[in-house]
C-alpha atoms as an extended CHARMM CRD file, in Angstrom:
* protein
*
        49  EXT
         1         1  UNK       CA              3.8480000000       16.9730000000       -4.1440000000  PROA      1               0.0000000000
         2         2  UNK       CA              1.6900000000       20.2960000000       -3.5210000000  PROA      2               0.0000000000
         3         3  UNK       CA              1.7750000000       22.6590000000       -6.2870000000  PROA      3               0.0000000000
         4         4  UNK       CA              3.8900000000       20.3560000000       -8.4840000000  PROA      4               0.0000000000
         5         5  UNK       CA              2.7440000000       19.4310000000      -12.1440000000  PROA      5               0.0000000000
         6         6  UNK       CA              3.5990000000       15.8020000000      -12.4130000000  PROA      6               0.0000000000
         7         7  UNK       CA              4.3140000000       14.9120000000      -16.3440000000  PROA      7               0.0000000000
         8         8  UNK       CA              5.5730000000       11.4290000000      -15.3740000000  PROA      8               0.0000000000
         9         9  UNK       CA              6.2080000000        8.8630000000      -13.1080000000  PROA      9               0.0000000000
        10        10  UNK       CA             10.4110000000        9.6040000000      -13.1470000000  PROA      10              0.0000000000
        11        11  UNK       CA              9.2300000000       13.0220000000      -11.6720000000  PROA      11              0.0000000000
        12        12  UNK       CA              8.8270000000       11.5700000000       -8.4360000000  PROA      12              0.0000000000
        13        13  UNK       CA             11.4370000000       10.6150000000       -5.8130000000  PROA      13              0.0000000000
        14        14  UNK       CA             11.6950000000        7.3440000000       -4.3050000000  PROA      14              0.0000000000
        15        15  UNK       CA             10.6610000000        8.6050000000       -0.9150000000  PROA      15              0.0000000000
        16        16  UNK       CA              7.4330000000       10.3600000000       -2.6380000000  PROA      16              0.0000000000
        17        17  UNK       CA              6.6140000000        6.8150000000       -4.3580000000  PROA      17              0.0000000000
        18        18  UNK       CA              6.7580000000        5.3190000000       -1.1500000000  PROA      18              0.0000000000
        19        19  UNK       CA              4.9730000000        8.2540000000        1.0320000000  PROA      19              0.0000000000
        20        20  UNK       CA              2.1050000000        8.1370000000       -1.6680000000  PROA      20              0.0000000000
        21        21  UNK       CA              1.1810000000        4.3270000000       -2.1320000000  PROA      21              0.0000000000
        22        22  UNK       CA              2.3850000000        3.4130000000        1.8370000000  PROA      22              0.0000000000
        23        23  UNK       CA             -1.9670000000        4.0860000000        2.7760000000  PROA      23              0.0000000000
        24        24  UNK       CA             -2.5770000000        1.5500000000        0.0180000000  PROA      24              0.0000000000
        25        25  UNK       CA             -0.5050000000       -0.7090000000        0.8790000000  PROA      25              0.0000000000
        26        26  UNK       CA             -1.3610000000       -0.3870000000        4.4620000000  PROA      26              0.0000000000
        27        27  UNK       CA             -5.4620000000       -0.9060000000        3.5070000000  PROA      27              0.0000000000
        28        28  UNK       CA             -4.5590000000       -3.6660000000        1.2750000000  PROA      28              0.0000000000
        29        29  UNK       CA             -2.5250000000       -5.8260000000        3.9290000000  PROA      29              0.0000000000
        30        30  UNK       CA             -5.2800000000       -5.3000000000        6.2660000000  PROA      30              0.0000000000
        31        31  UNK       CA             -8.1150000000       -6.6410000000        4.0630000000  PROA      31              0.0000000000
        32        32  UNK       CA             -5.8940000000       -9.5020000000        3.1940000000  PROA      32              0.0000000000
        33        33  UNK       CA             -4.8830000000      -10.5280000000        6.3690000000  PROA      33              0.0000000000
        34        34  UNK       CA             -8.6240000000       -9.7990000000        7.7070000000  PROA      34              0.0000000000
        35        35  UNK       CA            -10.2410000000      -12.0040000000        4.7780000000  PROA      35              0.0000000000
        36        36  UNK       CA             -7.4380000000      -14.6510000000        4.9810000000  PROA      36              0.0000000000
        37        37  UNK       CA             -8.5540000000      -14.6370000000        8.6560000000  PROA      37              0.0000000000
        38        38  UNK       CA            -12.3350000000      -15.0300000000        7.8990000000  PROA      38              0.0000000000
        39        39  UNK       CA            -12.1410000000      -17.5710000000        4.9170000000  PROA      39              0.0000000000
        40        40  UNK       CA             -9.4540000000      -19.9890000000        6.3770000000  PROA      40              0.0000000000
        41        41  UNK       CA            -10.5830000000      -19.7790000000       10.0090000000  PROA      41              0.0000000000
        42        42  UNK       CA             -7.3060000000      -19.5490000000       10.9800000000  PROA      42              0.0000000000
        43        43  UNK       CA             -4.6280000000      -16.5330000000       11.8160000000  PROA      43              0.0000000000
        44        44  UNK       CA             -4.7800000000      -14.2810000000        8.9640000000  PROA      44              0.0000000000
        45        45  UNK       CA             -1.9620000000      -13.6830000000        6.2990000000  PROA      45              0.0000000000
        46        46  UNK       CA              0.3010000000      -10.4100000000        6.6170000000  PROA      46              0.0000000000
        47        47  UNK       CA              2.0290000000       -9.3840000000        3.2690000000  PROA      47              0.0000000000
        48        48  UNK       CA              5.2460000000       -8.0840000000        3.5360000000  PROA      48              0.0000000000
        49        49  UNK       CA              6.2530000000       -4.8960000000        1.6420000000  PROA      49              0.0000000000
């Protein structure tokens, strides 16, 4: 995505989409499964994406 000028979301590929949001996704099944884990005192929850 390096010296691109992105005017809209159709500018990106599918692969890009998923290369760009795959660490936030990551993060955000890890702080669900760890507070799952934590607040129901039981194995936590993994998301599926």
């Amino acid at each position: 995505v390096e010296g691109r000028i992105i005017d809209q979301p159709s500018d990106f590929s599918q692969e890009e989409v998923e290369t760009l949001a795959r660490p936030c996704l990551d993060m955000l099944n890890r702080l669900t499964y760890e507070v799952t884990e934590i607040a129901l005192d039981l194995p936590g929850i993994n998301l599926e994406f």
